[in-house]
C-alpha positions as a printed NumPy array, in Angstrom:
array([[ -2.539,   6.33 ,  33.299],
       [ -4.584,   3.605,  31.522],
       [ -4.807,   3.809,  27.277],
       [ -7.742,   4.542,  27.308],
       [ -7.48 ,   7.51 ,  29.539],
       [ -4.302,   8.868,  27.791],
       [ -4.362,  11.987,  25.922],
       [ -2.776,  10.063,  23.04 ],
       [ -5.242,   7.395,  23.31 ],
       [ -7.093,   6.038,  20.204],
       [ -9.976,   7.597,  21.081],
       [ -8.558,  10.842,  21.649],
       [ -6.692,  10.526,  18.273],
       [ -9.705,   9.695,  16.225],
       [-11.35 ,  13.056,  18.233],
       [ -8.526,  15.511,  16.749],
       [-10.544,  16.371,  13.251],
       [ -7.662,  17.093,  11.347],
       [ -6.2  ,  13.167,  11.239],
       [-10.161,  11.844,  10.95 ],
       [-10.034,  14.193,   7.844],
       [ -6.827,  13.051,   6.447],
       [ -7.855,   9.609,   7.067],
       [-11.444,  10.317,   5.292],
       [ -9.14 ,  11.536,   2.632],
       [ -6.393,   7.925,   2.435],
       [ -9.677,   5.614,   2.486],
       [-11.754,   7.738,  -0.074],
       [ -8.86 ,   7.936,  -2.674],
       [ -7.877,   4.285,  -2.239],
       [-11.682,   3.293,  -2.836],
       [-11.752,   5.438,  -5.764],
       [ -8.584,   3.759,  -7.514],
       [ -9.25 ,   0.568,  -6.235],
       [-12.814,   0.25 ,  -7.767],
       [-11.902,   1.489, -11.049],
       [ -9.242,  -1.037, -10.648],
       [-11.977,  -3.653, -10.336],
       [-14.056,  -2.34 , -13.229],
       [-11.374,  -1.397, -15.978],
       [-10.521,  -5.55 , -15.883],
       [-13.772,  -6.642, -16.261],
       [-14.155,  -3.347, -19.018],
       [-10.62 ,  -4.495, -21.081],
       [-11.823,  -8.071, -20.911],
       [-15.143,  -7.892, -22.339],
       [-13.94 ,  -6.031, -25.308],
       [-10.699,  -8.114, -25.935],
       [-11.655, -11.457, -24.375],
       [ -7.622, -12.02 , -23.872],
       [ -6.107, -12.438, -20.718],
       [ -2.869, -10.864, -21.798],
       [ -4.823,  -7.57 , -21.791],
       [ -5.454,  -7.738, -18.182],
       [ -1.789,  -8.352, -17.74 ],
       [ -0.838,  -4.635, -19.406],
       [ -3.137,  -3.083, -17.104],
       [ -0.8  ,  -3.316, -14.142],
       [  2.173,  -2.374, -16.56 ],
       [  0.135,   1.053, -17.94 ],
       [ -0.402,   1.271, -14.338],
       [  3.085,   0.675, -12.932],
       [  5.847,   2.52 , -15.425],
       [  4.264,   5.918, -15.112],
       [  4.237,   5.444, -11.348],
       [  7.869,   4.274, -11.425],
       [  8.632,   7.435, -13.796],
       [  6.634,  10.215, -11.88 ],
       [  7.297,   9.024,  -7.786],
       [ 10.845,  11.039,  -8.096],
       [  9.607,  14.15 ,  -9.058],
       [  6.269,  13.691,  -7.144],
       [  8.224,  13.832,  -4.009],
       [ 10.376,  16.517,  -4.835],
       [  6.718,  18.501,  -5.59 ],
       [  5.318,  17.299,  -1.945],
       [  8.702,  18.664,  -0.221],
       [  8.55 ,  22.02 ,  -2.246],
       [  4.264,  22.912,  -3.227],
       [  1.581,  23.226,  -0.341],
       [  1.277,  19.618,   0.348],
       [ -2.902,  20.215,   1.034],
       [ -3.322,  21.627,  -2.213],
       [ -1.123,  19.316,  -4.219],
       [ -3.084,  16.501,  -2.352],
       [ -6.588,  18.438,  -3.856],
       [ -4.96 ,  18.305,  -7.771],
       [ -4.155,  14.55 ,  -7.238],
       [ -7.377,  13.924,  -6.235],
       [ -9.233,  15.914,  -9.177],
       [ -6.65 ,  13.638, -11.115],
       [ -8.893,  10.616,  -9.72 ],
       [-11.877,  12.152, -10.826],
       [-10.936,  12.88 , -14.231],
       [ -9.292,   9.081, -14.816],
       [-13.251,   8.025, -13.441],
       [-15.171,  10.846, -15.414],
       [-13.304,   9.508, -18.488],
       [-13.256,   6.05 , -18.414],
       [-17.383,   6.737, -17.425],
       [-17.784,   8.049, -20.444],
       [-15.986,   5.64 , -22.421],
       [-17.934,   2.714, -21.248],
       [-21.323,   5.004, -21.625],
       [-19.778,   5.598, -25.761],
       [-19.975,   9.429, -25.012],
       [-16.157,   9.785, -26.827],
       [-15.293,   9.522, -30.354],
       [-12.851,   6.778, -29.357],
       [-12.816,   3.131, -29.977],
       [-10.681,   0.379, -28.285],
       [ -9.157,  -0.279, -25.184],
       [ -6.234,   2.408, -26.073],
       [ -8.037,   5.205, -24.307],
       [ -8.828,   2.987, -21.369],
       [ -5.026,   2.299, -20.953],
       [ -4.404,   5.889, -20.913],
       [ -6.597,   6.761, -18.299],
       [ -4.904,   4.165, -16.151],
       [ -1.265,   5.454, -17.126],
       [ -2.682,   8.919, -15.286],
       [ -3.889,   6.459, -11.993],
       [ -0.235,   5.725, -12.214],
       [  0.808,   9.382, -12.09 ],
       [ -1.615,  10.382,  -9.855],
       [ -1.166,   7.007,  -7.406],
       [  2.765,   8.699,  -7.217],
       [  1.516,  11.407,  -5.047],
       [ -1.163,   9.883,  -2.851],
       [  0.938,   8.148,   0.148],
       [  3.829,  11.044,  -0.282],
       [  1.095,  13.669,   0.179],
       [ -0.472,  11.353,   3.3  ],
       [  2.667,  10.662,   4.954],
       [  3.361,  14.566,   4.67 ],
       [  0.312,  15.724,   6.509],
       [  0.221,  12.705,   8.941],
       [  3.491,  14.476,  10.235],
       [  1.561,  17.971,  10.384],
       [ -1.869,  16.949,  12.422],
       [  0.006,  14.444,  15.463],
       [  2.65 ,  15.143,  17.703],
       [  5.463,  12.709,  17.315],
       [  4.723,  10.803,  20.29 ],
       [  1.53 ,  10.126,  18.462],
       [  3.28 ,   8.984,  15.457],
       [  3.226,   4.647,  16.448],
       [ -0.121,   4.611,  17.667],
       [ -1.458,   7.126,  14.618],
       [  0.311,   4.089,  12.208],
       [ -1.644,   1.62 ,  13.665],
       [ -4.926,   3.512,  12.578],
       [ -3.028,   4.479,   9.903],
       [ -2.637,   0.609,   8.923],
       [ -6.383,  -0.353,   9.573],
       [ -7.556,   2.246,   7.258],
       [ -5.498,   0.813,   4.413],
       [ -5.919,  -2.576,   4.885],
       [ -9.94 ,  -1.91 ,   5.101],
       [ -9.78 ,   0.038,   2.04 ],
       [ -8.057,  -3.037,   0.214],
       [-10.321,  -5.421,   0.768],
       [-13.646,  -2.904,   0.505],
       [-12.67 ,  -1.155,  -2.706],
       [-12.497,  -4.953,  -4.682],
       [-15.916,  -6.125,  -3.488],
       [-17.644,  -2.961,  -4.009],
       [-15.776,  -2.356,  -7.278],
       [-17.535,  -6.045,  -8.195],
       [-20.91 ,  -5.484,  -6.852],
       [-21.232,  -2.199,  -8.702],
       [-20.106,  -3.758, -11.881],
       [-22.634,  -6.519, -11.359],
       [-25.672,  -4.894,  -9.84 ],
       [-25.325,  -1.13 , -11.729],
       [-22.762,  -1.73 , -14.847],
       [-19.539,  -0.556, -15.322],
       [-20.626,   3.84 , -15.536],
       [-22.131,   3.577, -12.023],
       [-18.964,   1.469, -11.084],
       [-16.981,   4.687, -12.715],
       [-19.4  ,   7.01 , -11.061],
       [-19.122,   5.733,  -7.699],
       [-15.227,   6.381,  -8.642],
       [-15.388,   9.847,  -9.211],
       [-17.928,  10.535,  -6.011],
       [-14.913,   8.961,  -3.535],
       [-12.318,  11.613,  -5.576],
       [-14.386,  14.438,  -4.841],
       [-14.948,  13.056,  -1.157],
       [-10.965,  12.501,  -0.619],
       [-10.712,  16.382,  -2.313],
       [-13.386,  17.802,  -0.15 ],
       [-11.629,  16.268,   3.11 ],
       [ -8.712,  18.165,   2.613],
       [-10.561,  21.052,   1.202],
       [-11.588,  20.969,   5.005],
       [ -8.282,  20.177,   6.722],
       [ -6.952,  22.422,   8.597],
       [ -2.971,  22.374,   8.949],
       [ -0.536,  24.393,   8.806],
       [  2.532,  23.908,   6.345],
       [  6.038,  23.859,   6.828],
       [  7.665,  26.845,   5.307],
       [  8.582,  26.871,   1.861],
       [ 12.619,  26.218,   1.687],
       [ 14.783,  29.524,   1.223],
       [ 16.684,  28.11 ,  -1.711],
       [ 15.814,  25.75 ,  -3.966],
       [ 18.061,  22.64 ,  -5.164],
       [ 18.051,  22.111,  -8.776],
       [ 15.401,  18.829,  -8.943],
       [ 17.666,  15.579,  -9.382],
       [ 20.079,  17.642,  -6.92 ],
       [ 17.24 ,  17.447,  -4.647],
       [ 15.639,  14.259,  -5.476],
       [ 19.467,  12.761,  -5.198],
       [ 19.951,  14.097,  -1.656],
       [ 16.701,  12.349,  -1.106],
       [ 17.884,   9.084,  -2.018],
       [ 21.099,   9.181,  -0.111],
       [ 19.586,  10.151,   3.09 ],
       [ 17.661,   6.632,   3.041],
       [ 20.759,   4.895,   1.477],
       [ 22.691,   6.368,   4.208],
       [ 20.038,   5.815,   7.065],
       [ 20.577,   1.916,   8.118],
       [ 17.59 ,   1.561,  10.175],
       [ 15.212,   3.118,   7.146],
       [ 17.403,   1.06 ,   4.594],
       [ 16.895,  -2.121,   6.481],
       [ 13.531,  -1.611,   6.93 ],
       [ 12.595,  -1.065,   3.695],
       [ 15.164,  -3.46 ,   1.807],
       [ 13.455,  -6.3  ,   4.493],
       [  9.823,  -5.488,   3.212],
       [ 10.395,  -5.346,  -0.59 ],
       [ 12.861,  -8.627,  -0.669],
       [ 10.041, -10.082,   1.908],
       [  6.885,  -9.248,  -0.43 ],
       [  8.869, -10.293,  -3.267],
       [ 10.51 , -13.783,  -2.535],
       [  7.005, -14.753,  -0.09 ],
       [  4.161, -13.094,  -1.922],
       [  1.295, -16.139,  -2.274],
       [ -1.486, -14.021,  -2.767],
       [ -0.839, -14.503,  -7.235],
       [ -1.021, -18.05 ,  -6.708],
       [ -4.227, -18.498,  -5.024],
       [ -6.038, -19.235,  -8.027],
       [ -4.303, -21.949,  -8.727],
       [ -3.446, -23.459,  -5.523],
       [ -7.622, -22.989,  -5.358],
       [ -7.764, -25.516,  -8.203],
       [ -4.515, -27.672,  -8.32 ],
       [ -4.037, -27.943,  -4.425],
       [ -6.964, -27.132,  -2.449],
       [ -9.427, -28.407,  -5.075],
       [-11.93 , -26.031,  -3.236],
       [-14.443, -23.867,  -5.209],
       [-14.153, -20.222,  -6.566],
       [-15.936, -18.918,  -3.175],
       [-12.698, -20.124,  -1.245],
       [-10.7  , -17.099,  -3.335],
       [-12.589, -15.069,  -1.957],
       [-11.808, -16.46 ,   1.676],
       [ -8.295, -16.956,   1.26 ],
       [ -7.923, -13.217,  -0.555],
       [ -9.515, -11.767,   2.106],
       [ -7.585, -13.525,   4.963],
       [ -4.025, -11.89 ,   5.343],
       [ -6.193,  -8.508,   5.181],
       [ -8.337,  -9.357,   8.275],
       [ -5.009, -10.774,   9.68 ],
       [ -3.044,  -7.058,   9.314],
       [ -6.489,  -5.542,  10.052],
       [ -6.491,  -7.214,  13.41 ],
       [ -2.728,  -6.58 ,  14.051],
       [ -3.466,  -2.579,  13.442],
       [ -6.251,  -2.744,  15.923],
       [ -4.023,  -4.069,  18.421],
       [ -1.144,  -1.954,  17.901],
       [ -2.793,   1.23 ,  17.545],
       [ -4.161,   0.647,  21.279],
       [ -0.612,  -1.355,  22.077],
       [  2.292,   0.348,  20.019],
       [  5.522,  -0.958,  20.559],
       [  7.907,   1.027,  21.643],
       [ 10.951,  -1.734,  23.227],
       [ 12.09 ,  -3.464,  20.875],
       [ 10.551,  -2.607,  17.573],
       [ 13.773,  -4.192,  15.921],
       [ 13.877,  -7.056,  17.023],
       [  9.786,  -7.81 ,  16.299],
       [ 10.078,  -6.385,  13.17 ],
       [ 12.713,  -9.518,  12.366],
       [ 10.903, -11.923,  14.048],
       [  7.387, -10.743,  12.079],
       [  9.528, -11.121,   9.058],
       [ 10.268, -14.64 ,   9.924],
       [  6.829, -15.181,  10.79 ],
       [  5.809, -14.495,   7.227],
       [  8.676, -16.722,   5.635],
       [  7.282, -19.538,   8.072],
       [  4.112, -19.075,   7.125],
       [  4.673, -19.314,   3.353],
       [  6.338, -22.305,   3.575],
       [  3.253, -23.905,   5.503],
       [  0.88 , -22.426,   3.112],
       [  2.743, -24.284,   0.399],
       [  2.715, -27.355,   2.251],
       [ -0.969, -27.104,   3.569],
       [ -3.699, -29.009,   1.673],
       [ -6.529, -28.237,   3.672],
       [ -8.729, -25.524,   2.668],
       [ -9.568, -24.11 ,   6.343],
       [ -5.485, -24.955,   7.402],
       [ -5.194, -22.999,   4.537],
       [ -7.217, -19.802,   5.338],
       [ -6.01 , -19.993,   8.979],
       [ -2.194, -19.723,   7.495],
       [ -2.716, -16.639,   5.406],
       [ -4.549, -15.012,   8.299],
       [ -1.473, -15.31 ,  10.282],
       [  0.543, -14.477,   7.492],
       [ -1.237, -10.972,   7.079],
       [ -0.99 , -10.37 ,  10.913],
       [  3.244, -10.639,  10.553],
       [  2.668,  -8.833,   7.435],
       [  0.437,  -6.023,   9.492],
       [  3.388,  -5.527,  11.95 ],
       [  5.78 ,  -4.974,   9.509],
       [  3.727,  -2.508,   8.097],
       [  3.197,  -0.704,  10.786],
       [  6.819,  -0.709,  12.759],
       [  8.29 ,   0.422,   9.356],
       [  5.473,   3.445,   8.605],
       [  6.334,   4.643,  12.404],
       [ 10.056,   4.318,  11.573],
       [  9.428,   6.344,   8.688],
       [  7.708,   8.963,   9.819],
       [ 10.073,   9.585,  12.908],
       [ 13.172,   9.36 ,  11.134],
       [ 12.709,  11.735,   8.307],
       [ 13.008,  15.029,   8.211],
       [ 10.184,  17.607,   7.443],
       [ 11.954,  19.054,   4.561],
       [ 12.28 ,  15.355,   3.137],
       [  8.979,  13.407,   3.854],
       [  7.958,  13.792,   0.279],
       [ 10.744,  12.707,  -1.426],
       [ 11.38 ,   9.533,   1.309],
       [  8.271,   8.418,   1.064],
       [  8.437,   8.325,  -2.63 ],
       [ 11.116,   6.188,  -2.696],
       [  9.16 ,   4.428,   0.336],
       [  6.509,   3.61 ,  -2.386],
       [  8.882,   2.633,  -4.941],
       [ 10.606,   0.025,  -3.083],
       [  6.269,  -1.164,  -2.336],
       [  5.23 ,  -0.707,  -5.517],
       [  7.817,  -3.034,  -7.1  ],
       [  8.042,  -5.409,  -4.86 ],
       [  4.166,  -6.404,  -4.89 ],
       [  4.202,  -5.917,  -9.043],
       [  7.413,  -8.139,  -9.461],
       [  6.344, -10.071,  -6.807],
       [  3.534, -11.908,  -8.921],
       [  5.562, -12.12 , -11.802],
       [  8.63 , -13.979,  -9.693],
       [  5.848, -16.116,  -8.261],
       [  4.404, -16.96 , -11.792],
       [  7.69 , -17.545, -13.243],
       [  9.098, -20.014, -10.675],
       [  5.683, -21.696, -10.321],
       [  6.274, -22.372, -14.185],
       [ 10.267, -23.243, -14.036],
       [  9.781, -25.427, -10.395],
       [  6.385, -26.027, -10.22 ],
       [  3.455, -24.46 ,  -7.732],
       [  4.529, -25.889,  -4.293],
       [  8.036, -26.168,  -4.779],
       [  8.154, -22.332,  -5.737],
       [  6.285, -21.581,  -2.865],
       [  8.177, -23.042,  -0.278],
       [ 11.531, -21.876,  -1.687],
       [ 10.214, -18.381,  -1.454],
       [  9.469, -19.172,   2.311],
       [ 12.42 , -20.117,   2.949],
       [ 14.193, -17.519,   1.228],
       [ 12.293, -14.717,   3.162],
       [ 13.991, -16.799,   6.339],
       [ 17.547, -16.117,   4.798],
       [ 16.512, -12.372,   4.466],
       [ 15.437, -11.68 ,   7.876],
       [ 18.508, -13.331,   9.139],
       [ 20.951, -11.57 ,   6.718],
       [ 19.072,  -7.986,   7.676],
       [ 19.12 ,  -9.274,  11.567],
       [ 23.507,  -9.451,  10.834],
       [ 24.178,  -6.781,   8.778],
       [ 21.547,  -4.317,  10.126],
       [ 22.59 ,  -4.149,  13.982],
       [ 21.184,  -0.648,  14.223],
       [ 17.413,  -1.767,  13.337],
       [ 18.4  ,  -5.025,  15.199],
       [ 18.614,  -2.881,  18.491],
       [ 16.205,  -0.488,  17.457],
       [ 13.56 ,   0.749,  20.251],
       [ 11.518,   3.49 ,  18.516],
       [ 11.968,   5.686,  21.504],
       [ 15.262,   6.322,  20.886],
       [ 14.376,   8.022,  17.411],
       [ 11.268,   9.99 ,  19.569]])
């Protein structure tokens, strides 16, 4: 029987209401953080006018996340995940309905302090989104939905990355910064309304109840124990954070390229329509043979293509590089979400995926500052192409000392 005629077909998924709803509810929240994302740098900079401000925006952002993702998945595994998913999203409203009314001057409150706190609770709140997602994802498809579902899965989040910068900048420009906020809060109450609507059922609650870091420990040693999870996730963070190039654009923009500010925009947007195109593809293709083995070699794609990104000096060489890049990246993305979500148990999704998101989170935020700091110690190419090659000696160290992801065919965990 043909794809398109399968019951487990895109079509046919994107028919069942209760994954178009949870989807509504992954694109709406990641709009709503990413555009106040957008508009609290433009915000901090035009009242400090000092670039080091920006900088503690992602670390206001980043240590409350690191601090809450524990517990948050020990809350997903043990609360209603629906309703937990409704209080994170009245989170997002709140952050937006605040920092609306701080750039409006409806608080008694001066300075960017207040600003930073409202982004320390997107950091709390951002702990429970994907957890919460990856929970329900597992509740509204059948397992043998669960590859092709991460494809969509993947196209949804790569379209609300590049969608929730640009419309954070054209609401800033054309309406000011309290529409930008406003806008904000209107995707929070859309991503709370869609699973308002979902209908799902929930796993029961468990019988007894570990004490927390009881729980949240058997949580991490069920990944540290798991080599195909481990290697999976150990070959995305070390990947992202030895062969991240997307920091360095700016200035390979105006030291390398010599193009003008409109190419950032290009090359920004390139590995996303790269992983964009890769989720299209594998959410009417998903592998199944062999998901180990192109995993590794996607892996090695993306080294190979950072170390011909640093050597490129053509603009349009340039843009057609990163595009590929994304498109490895996009596989990797989606081969490890489907290994996720068929190799964890119910009772555990929350706190896995937590430490999922850790692993994520720090690799892209230590990512750019590893970039920066070899770019200053090496200089901008050299750094770039080490980092290539680097992600090379990763894949092939994982590829030895990870035979069970190696051989991996995602059937056998089906």
């Amino acid at each position: 029987m043909s794809a398109a005629h399968d019951g487990n077909s895109v079509g046919a998924l994107l028919r069942q209401p209760g994954f178009v709803q949870l989807l509504l509810y992954r694109i709406a929240a990641m709009l709503s953080y990413q555009i106040v994302a957008v508009t609290v740098g433009w915000h901090i900079y035009e009242i400090t006018r000092n670039p080091f401000s920006l900088g503690l925006i992602g670390l206001a952002e980043v240590l409350p996340f690191f601090c809450v993702a524990p517990f948050a998945g020990y809350l997903v595994d043990h609360l209603p995940r629906r309703r937990l998913g409704m209080v994170a999203s009245l989170g997002l409203i709140v952050t937006a309905v605040v920092l609306a009314c701080v750039a409006q001057g409806w608080l008694p409150f001066e300075g960017v302090w207040p600003i930073y706190l409202a982004i320390a609770l997107t950091g709390m709140v951002r702990a429970f989104l994907s957890p919460i997602y990856n929970a329900l994802f597992a509740r509204v498809l059948a397992r043998e939905q669960f590859a092709r579902g991460a494809g969509i899965g993947s196209v949804v989040f790569q379209a609300g990355m590049v969608i929730g910068p640009a419309l954070g900048g054209v609401l800033v420009g054309w309406g000011g910064k309290g529409l930008s906020y406003a806008v904000a809060a209107g995707m929070a109450c859309l991503a709370l309304v869609a699973l308002a609507m979902l209908q799902v059922s929930e796993p029961p609650p468990p019988q007894t109840r570990a004490p927390i870091f009881t729980s949240i420990a058997e949580g991490a040693r069920f990944v540290l124990s798991n080599q195909i999870m481990l290697g999976a996730m150990a070959l995305d963070m070390f990947s992202v954070l030895l062969g991240g190039v997307v920091a360095m654009l700016p200035a390979f923009i105006q030291d390398i390229l010599h193009y003008g500010p409109e190419g950032l925009g290009i090359l920004r947007a390139a590995p996303a329509l790269g992983s964009i195109c890769v989720g299209v593809w594998l959410a009417r293709h998903p592998l199944h043979r062999n998901a180990g083995r192109v995993l590794l070699f996607a892996v090695a794609g993306f080294g190979l293509s950072v170390v011909a990104f640093g050597l490129s000096h053509h603009f349009w060489l340039s843009a057609a590089i990163l595009l590929f890049y994304g498109a490895c990246d996009g596989v990797s993305v989606v081969v490890r979400s489907t290994i996720l979500q068929l190799a964890t148990p119910d009772e555990m999704r929350g706190r896995v995926s937590s430490i999922n998101g850790i692993f994520i989170s720090s690799s892209n935020e230590l990512g750019a500052f590893y970039a920066g700091t070899m770019a200053r110690l090496l200089g901008l190419v050299p750094a770039v192409v080490i980092g290539g090659c680097a992600v090379l000696g990763v894949a092939g160290i994982t590829a030895w000392r990870a035979p069970q992801l190696r051989r991996l065919n995602l059937r056998d965990l089906q």
